[in-house]
N, C-alpha and C positions, 0 to 999 in steps of 0.2 A: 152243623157249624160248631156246635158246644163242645163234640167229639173231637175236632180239630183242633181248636183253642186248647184243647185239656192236653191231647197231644204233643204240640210243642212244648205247651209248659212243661211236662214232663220232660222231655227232651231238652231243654234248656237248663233244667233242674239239674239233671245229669250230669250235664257238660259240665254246668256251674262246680257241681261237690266234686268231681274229680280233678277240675283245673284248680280249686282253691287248696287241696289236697298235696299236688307237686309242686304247685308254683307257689303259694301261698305259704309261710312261713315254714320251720319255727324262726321265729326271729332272736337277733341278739338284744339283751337288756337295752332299751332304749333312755334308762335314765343313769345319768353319770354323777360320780364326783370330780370336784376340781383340785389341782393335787398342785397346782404351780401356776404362774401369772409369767406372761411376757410382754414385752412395751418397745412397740416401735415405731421412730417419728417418722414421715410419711407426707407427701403434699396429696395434692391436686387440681386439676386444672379447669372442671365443672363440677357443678351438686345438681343433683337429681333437682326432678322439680317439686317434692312436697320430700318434708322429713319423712324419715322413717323407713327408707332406703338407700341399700346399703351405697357409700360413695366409693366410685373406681379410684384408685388410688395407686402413687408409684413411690417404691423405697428412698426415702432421702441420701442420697449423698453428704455422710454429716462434713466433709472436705471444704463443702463450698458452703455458702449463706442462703437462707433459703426467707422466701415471701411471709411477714407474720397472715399475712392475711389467705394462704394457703396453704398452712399446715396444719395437722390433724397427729393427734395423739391416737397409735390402735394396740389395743390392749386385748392381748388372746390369753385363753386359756388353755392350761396341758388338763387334759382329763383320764378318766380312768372309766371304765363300765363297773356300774354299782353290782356286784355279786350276787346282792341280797336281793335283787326284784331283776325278775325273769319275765319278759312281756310272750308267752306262745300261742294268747289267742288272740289273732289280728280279725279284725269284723271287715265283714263282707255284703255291698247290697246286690240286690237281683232284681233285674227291670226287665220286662218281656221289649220295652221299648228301645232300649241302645243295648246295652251289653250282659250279658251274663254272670257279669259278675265281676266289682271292684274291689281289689285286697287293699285295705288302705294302713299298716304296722303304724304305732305310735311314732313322731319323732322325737328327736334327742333332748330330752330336758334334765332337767337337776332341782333338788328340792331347796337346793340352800339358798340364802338369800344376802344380798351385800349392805354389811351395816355402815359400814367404814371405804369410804376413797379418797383419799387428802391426795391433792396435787400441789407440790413446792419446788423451788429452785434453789441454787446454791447461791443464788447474785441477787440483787436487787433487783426485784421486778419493774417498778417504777416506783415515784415517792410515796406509794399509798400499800406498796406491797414490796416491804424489805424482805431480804432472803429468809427464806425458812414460812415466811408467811403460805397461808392457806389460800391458792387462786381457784379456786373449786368452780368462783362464779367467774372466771376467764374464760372458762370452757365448757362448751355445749356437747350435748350429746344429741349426735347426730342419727349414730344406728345403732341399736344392736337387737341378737338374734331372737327374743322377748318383743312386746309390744314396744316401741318407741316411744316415751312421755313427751309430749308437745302440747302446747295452748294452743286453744282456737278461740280466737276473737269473734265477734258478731258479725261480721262479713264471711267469717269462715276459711279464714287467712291463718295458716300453721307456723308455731313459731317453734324452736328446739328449745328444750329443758337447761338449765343451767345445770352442770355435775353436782352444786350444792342440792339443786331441788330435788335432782335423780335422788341421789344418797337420804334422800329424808322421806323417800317414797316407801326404803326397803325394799328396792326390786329386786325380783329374783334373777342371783348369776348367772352367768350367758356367757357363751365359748367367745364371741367376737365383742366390742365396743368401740366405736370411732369419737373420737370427743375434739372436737375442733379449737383453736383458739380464738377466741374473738377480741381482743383487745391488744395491738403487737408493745412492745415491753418499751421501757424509756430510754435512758440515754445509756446503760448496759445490753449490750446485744447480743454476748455469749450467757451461756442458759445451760444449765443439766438438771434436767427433770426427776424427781421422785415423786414414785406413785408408791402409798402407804393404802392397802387392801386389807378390807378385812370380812369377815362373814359369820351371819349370827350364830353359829355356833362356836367362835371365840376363833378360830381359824386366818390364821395372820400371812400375808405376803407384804414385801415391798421389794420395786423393781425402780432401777433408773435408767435413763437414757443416756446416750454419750455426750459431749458438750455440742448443745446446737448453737449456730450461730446466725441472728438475723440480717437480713438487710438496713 
């Protein structure tokens, strides 16, 4: 029996180092720089049921007026592969139990981090947020490709992060961001967004949107 046992394993061994071999990388740098920001307003017509995934989302028509209470700011990044770090050993486990062998490559991260996200408008938000003003705690952030910051209360009820809390976290940048509105605007109901980005190594963006108009 031990002669059998030892047998496969060798032969599994086998398989394993020459399928990790062809199939198994080299891979491309999996950590990137962000080289540019784009922003675009976006509804939707359900949220997942716990934060921290991603919400299905459709391009706005900025022509027409759209619901305060389903639009969502998404904020991507244009990125670039970091030159400077080259990932080519991807780890592998071996289990006589299921499979011979899992190639599992790093995914795509970035080391920078975002010090700065000011979210403004050109109008008067409402009386407590004239134009130019900081709406940071308007909008929640709902997803992105990072861990989602969210409260949990005592029942274990998830709440989303205000973009001021996010920003004071220093999280680290991330190719996608959905940041929702939560409070729709006053008696102004056309709106053009500025997003002012920034990232701890002094690295500056600002992007706006086109004029949206609410219901």
């Amino acid at each position: 029996m031990r002669s059998l046992i030892l047998g496969v394993s060798v032969l599994l061994l086998s398989v394993s180092c020459r399928d990790v071999g062809t199939e198994c990388g080299p891979f491309d740098s999996p950590r990137y720089d962000i080289t540019g920001i784009e922003v675009a307003p976006v509804t939707y017509s359900e949220l997942p049921q716990s934060i921290g995934y991603r919400v299905t989302t459709t391009t706005l028509d900025t022509a027409n007026s759209v619901n305060a209470n389903q639009f969502i700011l998404e904020l991507s990044a244009n990125v670039v592969s970091d030159p400077a770090y080259v990932k080519n050993s991807p780890s592998f486990s071996f289990s006589l139990m299921s499979q011979a062998y899992a190639c599992s490559p790093v995914g795509p991260y970035t080391e920078e981090k975002i010090s700065q996200l000011n979210i403004i408008s050109d109008n008067d938000f409402s009386a407590d947020y004239p134009a130019g003003s900081n709406l940071n705690v308007l909008f929640n952030v709902l997803y992105n490709e990072q861990a989602t910051p969210r409260h949990t209360d005592n029942n274990g009820e998830h709440t989303a992060y205000t973009v001021a809390e996010y920003v004071e976290s220093t999280p680290k940048a991330t190719q996608l961001i959905q940041l929702r509105l939560n409070q729709a605007p006053g008696e102004i109901k056309t709106h053009q967004f500025t997003l002012n980005y920034m990232h701890n190594d002094g690295e500056q963006f600002s992007v706006s949107t086109a004029v949206i108009t609410f219901e």
